[in-house]
C-alpha positions in Angstrom: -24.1 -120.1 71.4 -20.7 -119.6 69.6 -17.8 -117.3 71.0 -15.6 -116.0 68.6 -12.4 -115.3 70.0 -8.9 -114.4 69.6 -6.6 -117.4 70.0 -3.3 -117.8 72.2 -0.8 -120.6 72.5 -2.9 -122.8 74.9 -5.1 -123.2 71.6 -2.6 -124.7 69.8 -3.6 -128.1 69.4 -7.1 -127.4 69.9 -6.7 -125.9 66.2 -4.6 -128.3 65.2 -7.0 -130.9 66.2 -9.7 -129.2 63.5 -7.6 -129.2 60.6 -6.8 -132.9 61.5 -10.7 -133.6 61.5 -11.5 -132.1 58.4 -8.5 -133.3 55.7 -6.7 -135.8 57.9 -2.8 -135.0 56.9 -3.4 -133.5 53.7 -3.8 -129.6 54.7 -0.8 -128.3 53.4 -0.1 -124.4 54.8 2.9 -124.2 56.7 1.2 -122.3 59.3 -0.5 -124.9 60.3 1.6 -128.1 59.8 5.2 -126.6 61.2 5.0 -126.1 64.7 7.5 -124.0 65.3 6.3 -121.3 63.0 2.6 -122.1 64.5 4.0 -120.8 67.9 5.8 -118.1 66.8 2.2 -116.5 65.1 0.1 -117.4 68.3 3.0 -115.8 70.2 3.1 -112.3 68.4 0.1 -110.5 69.1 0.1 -108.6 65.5 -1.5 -111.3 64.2 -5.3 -113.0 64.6 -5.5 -115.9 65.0 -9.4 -116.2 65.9 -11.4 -119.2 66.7 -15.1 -120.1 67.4 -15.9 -122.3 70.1 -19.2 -124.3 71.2 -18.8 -124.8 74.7 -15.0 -126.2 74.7 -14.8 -127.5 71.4 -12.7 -125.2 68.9 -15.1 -126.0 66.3 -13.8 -122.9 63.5 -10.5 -121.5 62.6 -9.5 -118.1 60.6 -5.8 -116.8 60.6 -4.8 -113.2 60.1 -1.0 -112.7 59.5 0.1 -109.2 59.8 3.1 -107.5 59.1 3.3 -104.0 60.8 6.3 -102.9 58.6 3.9 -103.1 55.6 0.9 -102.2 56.7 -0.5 -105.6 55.2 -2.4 -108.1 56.3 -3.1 -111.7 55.0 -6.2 -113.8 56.2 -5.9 -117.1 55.0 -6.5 -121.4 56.7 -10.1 -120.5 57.1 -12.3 -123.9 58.0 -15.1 -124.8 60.1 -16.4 -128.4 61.2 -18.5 -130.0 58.5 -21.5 -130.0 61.3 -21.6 -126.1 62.0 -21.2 -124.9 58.2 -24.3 -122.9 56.6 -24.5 -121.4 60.0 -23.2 -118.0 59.2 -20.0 -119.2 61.6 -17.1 -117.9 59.2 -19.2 -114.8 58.6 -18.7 -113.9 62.5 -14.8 -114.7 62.4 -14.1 -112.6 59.6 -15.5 -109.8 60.9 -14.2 -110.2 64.0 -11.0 -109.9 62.0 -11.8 -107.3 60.1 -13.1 -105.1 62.9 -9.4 -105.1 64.9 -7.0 -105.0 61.7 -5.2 -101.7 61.8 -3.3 -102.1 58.5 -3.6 -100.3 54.6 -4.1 -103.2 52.9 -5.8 -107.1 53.8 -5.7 -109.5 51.0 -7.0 -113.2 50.8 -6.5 -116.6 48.5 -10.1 -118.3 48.4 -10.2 -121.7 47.7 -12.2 -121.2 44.3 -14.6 -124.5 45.1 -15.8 -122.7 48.3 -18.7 -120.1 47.2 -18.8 -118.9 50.7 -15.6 -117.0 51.6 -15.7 -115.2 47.7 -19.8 -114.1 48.5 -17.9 -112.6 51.9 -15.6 -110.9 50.7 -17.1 -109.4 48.0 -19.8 -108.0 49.9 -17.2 -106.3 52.0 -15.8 -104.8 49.1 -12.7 -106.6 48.3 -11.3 -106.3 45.0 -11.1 -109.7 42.8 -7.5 -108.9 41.4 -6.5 -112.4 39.6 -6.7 -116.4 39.6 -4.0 -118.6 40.2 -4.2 -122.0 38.4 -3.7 -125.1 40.3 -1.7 -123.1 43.0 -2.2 -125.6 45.9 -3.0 -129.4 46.5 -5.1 -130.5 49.1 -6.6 -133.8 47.4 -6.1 -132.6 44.3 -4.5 -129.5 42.8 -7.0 -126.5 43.2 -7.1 -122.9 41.7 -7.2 -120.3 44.0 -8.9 -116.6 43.8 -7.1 -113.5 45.1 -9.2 -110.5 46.5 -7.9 -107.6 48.3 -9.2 -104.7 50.4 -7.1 -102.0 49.7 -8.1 -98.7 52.0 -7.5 -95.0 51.0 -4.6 -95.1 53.0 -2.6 -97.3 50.4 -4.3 -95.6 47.5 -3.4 -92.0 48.7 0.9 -93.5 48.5 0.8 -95.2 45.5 3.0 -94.4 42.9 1.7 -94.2 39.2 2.7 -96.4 36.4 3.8 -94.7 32.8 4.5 -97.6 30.8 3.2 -100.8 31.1 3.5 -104.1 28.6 0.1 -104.7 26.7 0.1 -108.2 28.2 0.0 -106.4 31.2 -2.0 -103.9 30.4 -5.1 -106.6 29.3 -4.5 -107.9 32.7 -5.0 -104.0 34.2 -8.0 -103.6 32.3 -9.8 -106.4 33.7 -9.0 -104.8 36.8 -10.7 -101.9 35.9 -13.6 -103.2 34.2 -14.6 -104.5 37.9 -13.7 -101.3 39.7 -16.3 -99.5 37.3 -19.2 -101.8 37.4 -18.7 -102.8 41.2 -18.1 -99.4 42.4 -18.1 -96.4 40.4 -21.4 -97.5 38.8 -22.9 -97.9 41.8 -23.8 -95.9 45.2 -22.4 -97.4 48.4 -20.5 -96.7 51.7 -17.8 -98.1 53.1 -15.5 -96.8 56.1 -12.4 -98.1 54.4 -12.6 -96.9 50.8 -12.5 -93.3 49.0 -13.8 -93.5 45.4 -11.5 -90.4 44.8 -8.7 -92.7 44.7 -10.4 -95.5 42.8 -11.5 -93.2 39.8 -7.7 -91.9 39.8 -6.5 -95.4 39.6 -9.1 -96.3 36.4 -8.1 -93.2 35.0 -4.5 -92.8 34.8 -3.0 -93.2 31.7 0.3 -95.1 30.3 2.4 -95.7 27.4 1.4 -99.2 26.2 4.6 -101.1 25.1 5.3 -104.6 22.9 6.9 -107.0 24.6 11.1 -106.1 24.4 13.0 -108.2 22.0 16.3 -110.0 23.7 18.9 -111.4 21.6 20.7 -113.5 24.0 22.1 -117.3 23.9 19.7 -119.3 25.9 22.5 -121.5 28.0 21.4 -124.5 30.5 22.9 -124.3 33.7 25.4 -126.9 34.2 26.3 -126.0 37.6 24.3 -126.1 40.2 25.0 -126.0 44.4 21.7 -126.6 46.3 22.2 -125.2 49.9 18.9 -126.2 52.5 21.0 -125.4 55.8 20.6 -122.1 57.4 19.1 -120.4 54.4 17.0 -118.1 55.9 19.6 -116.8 57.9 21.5 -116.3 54.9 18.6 -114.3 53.3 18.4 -111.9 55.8 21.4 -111.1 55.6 21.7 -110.4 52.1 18.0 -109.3 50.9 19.0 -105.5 50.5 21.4 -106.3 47.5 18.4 -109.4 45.9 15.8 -109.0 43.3 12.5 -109.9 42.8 12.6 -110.2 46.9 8.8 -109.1 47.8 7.0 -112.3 49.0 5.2 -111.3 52.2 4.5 -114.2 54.8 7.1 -116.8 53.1 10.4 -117.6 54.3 13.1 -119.5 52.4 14.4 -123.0 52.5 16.6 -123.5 49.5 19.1 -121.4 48.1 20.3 -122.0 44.8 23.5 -120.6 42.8 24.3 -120.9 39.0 27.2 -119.7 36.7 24.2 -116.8 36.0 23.8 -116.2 39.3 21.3 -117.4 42.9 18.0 -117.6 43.9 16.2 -118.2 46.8 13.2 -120.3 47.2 10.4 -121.3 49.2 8.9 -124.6 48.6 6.0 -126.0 50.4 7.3 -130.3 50.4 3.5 -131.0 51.4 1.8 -129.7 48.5 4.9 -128.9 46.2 4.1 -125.2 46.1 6.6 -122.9 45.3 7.7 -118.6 45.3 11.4 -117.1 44.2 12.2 -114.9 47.1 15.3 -113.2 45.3 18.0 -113.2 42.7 21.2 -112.2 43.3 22.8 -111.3 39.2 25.5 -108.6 38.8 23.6 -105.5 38.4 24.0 -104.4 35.3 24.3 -108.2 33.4 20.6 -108.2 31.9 21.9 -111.7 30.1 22.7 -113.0 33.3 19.4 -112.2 34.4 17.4 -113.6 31.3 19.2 -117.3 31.6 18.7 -117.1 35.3 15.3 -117.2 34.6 15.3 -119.5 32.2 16.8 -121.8 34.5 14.7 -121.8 37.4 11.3 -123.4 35.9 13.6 -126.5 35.2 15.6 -126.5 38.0 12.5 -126.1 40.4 10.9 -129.4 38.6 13.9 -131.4 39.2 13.2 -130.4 43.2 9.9 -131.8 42.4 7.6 -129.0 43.2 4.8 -128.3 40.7 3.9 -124.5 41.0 6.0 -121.5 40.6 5.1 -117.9 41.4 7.0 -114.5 41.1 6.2 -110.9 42.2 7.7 -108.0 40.5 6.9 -104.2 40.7 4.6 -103.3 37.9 6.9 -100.1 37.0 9.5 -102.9 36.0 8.2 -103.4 32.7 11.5 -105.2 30.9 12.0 -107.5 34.1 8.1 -108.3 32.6 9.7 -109.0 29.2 11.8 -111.5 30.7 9.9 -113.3 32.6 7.1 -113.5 29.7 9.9 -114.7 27.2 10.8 -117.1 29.9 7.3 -118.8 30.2 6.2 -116.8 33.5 2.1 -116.0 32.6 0.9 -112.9 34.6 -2.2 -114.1 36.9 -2.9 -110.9 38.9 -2.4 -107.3 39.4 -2.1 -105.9 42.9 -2.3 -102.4 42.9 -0.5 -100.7 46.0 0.9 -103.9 47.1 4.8 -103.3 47.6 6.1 -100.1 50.1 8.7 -98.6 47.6 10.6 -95.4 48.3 8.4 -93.1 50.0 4.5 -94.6 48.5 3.5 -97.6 47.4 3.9 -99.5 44.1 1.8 -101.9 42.2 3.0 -105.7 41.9 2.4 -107.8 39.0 1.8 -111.4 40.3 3.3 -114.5 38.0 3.1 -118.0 37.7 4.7 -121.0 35.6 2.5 -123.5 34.6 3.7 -127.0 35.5 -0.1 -128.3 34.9 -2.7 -127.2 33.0 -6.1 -125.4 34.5 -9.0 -127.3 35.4 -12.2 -125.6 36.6 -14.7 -128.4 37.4 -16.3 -127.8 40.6 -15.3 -124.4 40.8 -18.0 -121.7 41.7 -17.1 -118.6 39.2 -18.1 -115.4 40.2 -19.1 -113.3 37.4 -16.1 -111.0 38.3 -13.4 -114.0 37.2 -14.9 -115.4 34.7 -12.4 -112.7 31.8 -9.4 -113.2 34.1 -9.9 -117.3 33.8 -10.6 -116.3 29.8 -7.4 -114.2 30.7 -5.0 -116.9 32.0 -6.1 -119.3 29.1 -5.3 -117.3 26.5 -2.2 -116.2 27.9 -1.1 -120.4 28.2 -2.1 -120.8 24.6 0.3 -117.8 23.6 3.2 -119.5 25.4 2.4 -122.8 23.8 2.5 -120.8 20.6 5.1 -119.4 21.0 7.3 -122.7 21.9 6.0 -124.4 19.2 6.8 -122.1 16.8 10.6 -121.5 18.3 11.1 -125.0 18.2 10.4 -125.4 14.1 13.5 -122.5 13.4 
């Protein structure tokens, strides 16, 4: 019989031991391959760290990360032993999970080779909200899915959107096309969700805009200062006055400052994975900005890591402008995601693609199949784009 439990710090290298089994030292998550940070989630008892055992042997592993302060939860490093798969093991630790997470929102990045996880948590009712490209490397560079439960409690504080770039705005409707056909067009219950809030969201309307037209001097940065000591300390000290600074669950571990101004960075050294954590650019110096993010592509490929991601508040459409100008492809929209004033704002998730996609060996549910159509398109455009600025 299996027991499903949730983990302390005496299981520490007992779950350890299963990652080892399965990809020998290639599992990249920090959670599981720094042990400091390891300790410090087994130690808090926000999170869930659940495990399933066969008599002594941890034999299945699921992590929960929760942040109170947000009312958000991330489940994520799911795995079971090659021997005890097909046996409905996951199925148990997620629910066990989902049964004792007191939060607004849970979210999840599936591996997009492994059809069991997205059949899950799409019959729970999470929402498919985007595809990121080649986002980590295990033995080779894999695309990920991102779904999210999102409960009335989110929905009831969000804040609307007005205006919204058409880029954006394709991205939305895909959105919206699944919300219709996976719930308003059908009749279901579910504890956590309020269709009220759902056929507001598909409803609302916004100005659509064109992309805004910047006439600045691109500029290469010629000076750059790469500080890895004590940058996280740093951070916290200084993320009320940064940009851009939503990236739940990551912490820094390079900080780097321009003549346009700094950013902050994680990078994953394993899998070369990496997410701007902040900018800190005078306030009102929009061409400070724009360069700064023309910079940080390049100056993230000479530190050798090979994806880039971004999150900005969907009612930010000209920081959307930038970025798309700058190369930065919108993979997903994450309605409710950010705490903002008083509610809740949507979040437009970005990426720069170092590599192009590949989906062999991916299982496609029929719900991603426009956002990979999506994320194609959008590439071409850029490539476009490039060519045709570099023939003026």
């Amino acid at each position: 019989m299996t027991e499903i439990l949730q983990a302390d710090i005496s299981y520490k290298k007992h779950i350890k031991n299963v990652y080892l089994k399965v990809y020998g030292n290639f599992y990249s998550l920090p959670e599981v391959q720094e042990d400091d940070l390891m300790q410090q989630i087994l130690e808090n008892n926000n999170n869930l760290w659940i495990v399933a055992k066969k008599g002594n042997e941890v034999i299945g592993s699921l992590l929960f990360r929760v942040d109170g302060n947000l009312s958000l939860a991330k489940g994520m490093a799911a795995i079971v032993l090659p021997e005890y798969r097909n046996q409905g093991i996951f199925k148990e630790m997620f629910e066990f999970g989902l049964n004792r997470l007191n939060v607004d929102i849970i979210y999840a990045l599936t591996r997009t080779i492994s059809p069991e996880p997205q059949k899950l948590l799409l019959k729970y009712n999470f929402l498919p909200l985007g595809l990121f490209p080649n986002v980590r490397r295990i033995y080779a560079y894999e695309n990920h899915g991102l779904y999210a439960l999102i409960k009335q409690e989110a929905f009831s504080n969000r804040k609307s959107i007005n205006k919204v770039l058409k880029e954006i705005a394709d991205l939305l409707g895909i959105l919206k096309d699944i919300v219709i056909s996976r719930y308003l067009l059908k009749i279901f219950k579910n504890k956590f969700i309020d269709l009220r809030f759902l056929e507001q969201f598909i409803s609302e309307k916004y100005d659509i805009l064109e992309r805004e037209k910047f006439n600045f001097n691109l500029r290469e940065a010629k000076k750059l200062d790469i500080k890895v000591l004590n940058v996280e300390k740093e951070y916290l000290e200084v993320i009320d006055k940064l940009r851009f600074k939503f990236f739940p669950f990551h912490r820094p571990n390079f900080k780097i400052t321009t003549e346009f101004g700094s950013f902050f960075l994680h990078i994953n050294m394993i899998d070369k994975h990496s997410a701007i954590m902040g900018i800190d650019v005078p306030e009102d110096d929009l061409e400070k900005m724009y360069n700064l993010f023309f910079n940080i592509p390049y100056i993230v490929d000479k530190l050798d890591a090979r994806y880039l991601e971004v999150i900005s508040m969907a009612i930010n459409h000209r920081n959307h402008s930038i970025l798309l100008d700058n190369g930065f492809i919108p993979a997903a929209y994450f309605p409710c995601l950010i705490p903002y004033q008083d509610g809740r704002v949507d979040a437009v998730i970005f990426f720069y693609p170092y590599n192009l996609p590949h989906f062999k060996k991916m299982y496609i549910p029929e719900e991603f199949k426009n956002y990979i159509k999506y994320v194609y398109s959008m590439i071409v455009k850029k490539i476009n784009q490039e060519v045709e600025y570099s023939l003026r």
